[in-house]
N, CA and C atoms as a LAMMPS dump frame, in Angstrom:
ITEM: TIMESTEP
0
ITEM: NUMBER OF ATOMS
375
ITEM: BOX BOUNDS ff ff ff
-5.0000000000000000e+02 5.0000000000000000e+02
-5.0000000000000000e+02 5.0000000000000000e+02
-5.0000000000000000e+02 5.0000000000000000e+02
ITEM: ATOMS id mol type element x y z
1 1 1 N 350.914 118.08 -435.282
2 1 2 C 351.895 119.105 -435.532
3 1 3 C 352.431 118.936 -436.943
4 2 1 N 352.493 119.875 -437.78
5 2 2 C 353.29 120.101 -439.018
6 2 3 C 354.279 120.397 -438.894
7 3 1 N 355.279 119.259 -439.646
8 3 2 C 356.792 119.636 -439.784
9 3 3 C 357.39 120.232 -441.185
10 4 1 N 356.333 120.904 -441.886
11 4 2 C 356.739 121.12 -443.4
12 4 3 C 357.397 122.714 -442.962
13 5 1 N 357.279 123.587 -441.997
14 5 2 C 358.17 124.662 -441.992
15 5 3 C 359.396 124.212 -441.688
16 6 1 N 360.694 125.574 -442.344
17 6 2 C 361.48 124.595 -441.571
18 6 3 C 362.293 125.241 -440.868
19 7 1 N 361.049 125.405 -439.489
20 7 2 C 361.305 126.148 -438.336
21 7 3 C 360.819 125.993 -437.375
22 8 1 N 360.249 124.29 -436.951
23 8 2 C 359.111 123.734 -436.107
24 8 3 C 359.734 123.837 -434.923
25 9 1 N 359.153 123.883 -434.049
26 9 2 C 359.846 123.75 -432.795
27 9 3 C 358.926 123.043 -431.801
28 10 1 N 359.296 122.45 -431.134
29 10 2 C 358.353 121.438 -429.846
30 10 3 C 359.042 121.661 -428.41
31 11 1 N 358.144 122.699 -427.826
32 11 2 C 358.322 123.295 -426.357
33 11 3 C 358.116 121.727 -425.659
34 12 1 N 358.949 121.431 -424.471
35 12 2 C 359.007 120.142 -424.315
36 12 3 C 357.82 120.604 -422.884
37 13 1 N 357.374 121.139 -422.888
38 13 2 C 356.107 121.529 -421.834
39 13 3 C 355.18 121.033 -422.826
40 14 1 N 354.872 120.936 -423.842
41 14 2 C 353.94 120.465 -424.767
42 14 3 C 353.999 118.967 -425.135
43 15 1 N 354.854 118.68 -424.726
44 15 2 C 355.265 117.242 -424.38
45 15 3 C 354.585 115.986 -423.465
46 16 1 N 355.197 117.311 -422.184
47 16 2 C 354.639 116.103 -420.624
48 16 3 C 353.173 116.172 -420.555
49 17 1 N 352.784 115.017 -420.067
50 17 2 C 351.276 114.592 -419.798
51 17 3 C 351.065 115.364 -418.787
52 18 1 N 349.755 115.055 -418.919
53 18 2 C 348.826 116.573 -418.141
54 18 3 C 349.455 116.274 -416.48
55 19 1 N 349.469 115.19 -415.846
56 19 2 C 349.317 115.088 -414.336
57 19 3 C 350.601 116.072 -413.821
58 20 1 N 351.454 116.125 -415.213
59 20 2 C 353.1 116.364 -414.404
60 20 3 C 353.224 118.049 -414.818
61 21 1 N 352.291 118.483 -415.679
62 21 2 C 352.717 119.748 -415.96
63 21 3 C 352.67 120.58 -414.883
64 22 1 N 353.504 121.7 -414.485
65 22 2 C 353.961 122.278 -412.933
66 22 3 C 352.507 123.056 -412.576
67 23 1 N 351.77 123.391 -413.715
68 23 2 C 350.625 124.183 -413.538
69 23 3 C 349.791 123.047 -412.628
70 24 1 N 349.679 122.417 -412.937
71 24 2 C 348.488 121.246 -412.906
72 24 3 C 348.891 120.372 -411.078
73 25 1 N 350.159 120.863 -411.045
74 25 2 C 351.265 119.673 -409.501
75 25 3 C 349.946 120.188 -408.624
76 26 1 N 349.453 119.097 -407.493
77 26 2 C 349.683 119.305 -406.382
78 26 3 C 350.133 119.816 -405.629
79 27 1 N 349.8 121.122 -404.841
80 27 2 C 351.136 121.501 -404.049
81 27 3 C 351.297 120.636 -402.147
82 28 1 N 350.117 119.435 -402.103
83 28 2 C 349.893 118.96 -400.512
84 28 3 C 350.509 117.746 -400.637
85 29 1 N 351.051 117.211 -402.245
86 29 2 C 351.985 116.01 -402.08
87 29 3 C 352.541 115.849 -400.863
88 30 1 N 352.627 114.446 -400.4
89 30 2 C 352.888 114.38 -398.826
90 30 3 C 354.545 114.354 -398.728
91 31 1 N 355.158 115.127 -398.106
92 31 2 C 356.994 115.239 -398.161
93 31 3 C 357.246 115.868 -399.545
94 32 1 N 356.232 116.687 -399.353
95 32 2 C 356.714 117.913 -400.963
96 32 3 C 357.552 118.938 -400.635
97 33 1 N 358.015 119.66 -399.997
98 33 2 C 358.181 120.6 -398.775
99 33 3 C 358.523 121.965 -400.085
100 34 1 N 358.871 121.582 -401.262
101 34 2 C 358.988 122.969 -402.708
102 34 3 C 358.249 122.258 -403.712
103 35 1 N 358.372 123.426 -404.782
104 35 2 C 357.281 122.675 -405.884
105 35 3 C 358.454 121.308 -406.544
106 36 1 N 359.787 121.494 -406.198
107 36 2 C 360.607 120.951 -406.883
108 36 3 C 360.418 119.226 -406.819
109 37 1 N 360.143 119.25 -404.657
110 37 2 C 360.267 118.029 -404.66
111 37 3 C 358.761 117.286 -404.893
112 38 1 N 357.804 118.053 -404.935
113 38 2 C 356.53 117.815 -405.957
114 38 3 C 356.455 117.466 -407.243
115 39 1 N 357.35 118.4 -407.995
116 39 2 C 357.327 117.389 -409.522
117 39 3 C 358.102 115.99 -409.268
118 40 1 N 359.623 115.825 -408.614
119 40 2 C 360.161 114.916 -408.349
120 40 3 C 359.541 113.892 -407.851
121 41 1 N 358.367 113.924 -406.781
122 41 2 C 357.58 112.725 -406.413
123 41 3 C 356.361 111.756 -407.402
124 42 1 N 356.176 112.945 -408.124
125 42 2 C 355.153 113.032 -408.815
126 42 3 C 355.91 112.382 -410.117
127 43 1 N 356.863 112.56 -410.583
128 43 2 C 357.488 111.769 -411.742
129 43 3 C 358.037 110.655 -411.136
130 44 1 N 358.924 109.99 -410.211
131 44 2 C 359.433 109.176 -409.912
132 44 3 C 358.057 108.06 -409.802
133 45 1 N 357.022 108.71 -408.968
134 45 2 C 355.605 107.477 -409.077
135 45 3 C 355.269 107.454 -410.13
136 46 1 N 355.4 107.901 -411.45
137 46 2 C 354.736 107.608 -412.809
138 46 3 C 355.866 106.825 -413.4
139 47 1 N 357.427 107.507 -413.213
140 47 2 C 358.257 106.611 -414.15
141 47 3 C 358.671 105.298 -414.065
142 48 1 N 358.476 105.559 -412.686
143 48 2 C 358.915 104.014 -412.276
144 48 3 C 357.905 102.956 -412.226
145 49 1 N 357.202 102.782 -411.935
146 49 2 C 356.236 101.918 -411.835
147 49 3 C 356.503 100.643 -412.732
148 50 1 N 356.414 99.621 -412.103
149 50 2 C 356.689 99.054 -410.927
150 50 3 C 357.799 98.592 -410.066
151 51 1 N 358.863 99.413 -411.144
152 51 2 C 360.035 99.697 -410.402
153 51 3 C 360.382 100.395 -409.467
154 52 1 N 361.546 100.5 -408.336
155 52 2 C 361.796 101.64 -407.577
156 52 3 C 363.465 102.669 -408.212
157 53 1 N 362.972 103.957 -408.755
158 53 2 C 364.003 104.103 -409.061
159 53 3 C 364.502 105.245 -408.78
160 54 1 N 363.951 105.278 -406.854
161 54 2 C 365.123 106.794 -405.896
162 54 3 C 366.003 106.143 -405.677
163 55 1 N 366.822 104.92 -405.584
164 55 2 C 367.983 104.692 -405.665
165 55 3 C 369.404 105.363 -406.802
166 56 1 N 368.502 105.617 -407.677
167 56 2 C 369.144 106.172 -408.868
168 56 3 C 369.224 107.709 -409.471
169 57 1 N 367.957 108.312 -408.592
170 57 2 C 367.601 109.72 -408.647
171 57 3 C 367.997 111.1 -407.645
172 58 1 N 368.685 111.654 -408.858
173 58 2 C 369.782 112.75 -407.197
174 58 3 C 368.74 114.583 -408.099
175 59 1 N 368.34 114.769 -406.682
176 59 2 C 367.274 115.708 -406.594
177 59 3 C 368.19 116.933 -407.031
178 60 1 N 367.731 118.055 -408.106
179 60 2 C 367.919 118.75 -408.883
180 60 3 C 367.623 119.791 -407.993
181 61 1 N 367.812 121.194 -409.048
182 61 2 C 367.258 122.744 -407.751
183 61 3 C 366.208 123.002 -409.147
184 62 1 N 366.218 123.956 -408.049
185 62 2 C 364.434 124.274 -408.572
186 62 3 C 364.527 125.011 -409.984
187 63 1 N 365.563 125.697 -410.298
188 63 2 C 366.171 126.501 -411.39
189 63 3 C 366.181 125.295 -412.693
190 64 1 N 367.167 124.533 -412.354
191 64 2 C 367.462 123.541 -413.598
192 64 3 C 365.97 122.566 -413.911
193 65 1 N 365.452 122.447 -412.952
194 65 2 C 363.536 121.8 -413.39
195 65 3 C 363.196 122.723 -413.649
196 66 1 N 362.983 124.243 -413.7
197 66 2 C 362.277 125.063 -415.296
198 66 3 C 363.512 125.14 -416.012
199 67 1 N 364.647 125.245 -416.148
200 67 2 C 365.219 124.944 -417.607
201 67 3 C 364.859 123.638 -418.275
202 68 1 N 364.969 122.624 -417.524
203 68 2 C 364.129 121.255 -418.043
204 68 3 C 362.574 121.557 -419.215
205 69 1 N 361.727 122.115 -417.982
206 69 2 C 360.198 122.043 -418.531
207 69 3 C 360.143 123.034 -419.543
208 70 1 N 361.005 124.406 -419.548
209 70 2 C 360.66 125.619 -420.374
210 70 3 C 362.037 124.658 -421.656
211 71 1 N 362.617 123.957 -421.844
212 71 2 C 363.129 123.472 -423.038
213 71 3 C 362.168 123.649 -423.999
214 72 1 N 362.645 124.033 -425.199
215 72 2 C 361.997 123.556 -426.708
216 72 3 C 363.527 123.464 -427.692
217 73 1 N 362.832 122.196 -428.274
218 73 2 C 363.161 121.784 -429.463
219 73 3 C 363.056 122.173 -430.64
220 74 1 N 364.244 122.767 -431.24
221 74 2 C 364.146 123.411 -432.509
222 74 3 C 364.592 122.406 -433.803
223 75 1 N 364.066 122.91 -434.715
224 75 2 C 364.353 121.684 -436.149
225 75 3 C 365.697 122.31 -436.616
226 76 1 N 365.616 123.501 -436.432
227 76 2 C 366.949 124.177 -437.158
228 76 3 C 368.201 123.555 -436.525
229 77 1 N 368.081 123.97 -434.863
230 77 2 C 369.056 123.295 -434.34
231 77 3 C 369.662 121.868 -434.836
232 78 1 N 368.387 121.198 -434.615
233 78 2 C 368.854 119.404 -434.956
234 78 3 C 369.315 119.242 -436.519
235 79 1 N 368.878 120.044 -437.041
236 79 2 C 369.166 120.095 -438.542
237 79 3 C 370.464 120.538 -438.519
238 80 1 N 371.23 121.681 -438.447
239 80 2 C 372.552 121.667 -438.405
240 80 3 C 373.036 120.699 -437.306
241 81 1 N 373.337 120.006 -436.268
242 81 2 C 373.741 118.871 -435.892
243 81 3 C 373.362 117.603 -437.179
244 82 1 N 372.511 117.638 -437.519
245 82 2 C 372.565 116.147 -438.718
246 82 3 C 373.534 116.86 -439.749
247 83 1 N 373.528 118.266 -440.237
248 83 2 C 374.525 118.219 -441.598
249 83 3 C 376.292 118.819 -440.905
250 84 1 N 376.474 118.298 -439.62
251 84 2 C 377.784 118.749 -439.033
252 84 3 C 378.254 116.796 -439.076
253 85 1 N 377.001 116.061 -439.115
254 85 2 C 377.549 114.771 -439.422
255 85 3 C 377.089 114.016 -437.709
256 86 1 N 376.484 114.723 -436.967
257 86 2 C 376.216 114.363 -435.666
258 86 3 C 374.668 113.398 -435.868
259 87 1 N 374.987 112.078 -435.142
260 87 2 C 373.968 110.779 -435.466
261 87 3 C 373.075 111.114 -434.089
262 88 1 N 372.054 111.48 -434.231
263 88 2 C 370.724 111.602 -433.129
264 88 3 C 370 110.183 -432.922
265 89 1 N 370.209 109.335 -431.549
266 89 2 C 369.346 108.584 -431.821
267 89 3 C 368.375 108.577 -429.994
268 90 1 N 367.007 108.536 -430.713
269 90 2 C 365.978 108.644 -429.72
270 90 3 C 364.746 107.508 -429.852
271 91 1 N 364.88 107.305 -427.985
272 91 2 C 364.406 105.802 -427.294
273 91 3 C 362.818 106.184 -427.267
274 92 1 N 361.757 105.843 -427.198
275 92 2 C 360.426 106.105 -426.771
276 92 3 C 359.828 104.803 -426.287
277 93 1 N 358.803 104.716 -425.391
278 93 2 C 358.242 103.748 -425.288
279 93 3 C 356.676 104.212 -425.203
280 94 1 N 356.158 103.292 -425.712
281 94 2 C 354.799 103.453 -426.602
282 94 3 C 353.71 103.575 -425.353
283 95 1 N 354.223 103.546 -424.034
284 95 2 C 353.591 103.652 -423.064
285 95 3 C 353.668 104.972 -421.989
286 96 1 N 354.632 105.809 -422.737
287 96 2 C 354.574 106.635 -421.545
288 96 3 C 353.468 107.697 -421.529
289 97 1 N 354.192 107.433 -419.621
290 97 2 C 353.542 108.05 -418.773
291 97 3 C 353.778 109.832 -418.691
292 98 1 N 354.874 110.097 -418.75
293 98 2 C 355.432 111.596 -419.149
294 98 3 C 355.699 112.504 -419.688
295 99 1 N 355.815 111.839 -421.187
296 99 2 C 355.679 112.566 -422.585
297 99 3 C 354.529 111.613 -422.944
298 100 1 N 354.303 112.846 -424.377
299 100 2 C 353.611 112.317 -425.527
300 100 3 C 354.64 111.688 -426.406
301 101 1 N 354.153 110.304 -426.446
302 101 2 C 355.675 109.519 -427.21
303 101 3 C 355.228 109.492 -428.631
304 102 1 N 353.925 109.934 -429.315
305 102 2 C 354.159 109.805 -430.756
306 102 3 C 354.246 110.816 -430.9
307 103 1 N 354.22 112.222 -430.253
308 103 2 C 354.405 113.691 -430.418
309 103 3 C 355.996 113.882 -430.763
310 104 1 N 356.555 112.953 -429.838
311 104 2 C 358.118 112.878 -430.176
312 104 3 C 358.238 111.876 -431.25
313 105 1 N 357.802 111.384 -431.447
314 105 2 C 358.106 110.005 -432.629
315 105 3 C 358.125 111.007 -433.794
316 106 1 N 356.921 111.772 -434.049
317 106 2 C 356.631 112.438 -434.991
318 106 3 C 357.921 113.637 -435.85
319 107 1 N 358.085 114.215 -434.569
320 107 2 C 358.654 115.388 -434.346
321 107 3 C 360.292 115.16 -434.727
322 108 1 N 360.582 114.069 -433.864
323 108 2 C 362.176 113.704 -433.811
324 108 3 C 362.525 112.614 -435.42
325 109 1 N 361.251 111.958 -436.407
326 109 2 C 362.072 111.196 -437.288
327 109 3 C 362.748 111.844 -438.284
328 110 1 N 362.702 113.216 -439.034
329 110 2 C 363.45 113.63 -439.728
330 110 3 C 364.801 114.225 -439.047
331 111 1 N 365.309 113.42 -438.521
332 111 2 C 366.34 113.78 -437.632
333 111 3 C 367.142 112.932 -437.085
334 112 1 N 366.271 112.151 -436.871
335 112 2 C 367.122 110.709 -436.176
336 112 3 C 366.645 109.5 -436.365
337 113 1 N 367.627 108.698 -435.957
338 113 2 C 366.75 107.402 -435.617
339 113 3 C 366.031 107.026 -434.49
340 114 1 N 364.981 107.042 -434.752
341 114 2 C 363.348 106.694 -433.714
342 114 3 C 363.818 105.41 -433.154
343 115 1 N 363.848 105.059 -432.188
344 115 2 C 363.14 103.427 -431.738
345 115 3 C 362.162 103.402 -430.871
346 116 1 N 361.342 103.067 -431.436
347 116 2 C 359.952 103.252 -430.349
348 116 3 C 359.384 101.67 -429.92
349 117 1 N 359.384 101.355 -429.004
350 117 2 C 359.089 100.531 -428.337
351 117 3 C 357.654 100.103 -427.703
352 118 1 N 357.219 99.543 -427.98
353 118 2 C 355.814 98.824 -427.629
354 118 3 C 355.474 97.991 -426.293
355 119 1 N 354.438 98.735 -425.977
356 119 2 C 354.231 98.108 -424.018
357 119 3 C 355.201 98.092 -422.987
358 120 1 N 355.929 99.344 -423.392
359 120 2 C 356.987 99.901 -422.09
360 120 3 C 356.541 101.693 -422.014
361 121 1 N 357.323 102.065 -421.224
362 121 2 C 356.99 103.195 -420.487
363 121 3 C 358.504 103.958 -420.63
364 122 1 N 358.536 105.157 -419.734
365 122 2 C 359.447 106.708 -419.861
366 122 3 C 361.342 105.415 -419.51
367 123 1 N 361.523 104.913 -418.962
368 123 2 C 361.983 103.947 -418.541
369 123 3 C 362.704 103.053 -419.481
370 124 1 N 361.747 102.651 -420.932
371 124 2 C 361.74 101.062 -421.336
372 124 3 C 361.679 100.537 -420.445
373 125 1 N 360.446 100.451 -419.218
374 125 2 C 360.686 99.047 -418.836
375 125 3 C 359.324 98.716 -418.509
């Protein structure tokens, strides 16, 4: 992706790895009973691994998971937040499973501070 316009934008559907995109879900996931709790199963087994982390996860409606997936990221936006004086800082780990983490590495360093992390996952862990 080229960031020399300066009007880039990164649809965060262009982001997630292929298994999780809603096109691509499973719909016979076992205890899927909507597509909702299909992406939800389907990310919780990728993010966590080898952690368990439905202790920590409170199930969304089906509305706010496509405002989630249909998000994009605009440069303009983040650009007026950096000259309003607002400090962006974004986590990656060099392993994930859910995004493309150098797509965001790429995308997000004229903007913030990157920390990208090596042999961790969506998680850091």
């Amino acid at each position: 992706m080229s960031l020399t316009s300066s009007a880039a934008i990164l649809p965060w559907r262009d982001l997630v790895t292929e298994p999780l995109k809603p096109l691509n879900m499973p719909l016979h996931v076992k205890n899927a009973s909507t597509p909702c709790n299909c992406f939800h199963l389907l990310f919780l087994g990728t993010v966590s691994s080898p952690n368990d982390l439905s202790p920590f996860f409170i199930q969304g409606t089906y509305e706010e998971l496509e405002t989630l997936l249909n998000y994009t990221w605009e440069s303009t936006k983040l650009e007026h937040l950096c000259k309003r004086g607002t400090r962006i800082e974004v986590y990656l780990g060099e392993n994930d499973a859910i995004i493309h983490a150098l797509t965001c590495k790429d995308f997000f360093v004229p903007f913030a501070t990157v920390y990208y992390f090596k042999h961790v996952g969506h998680c850091l862990c």
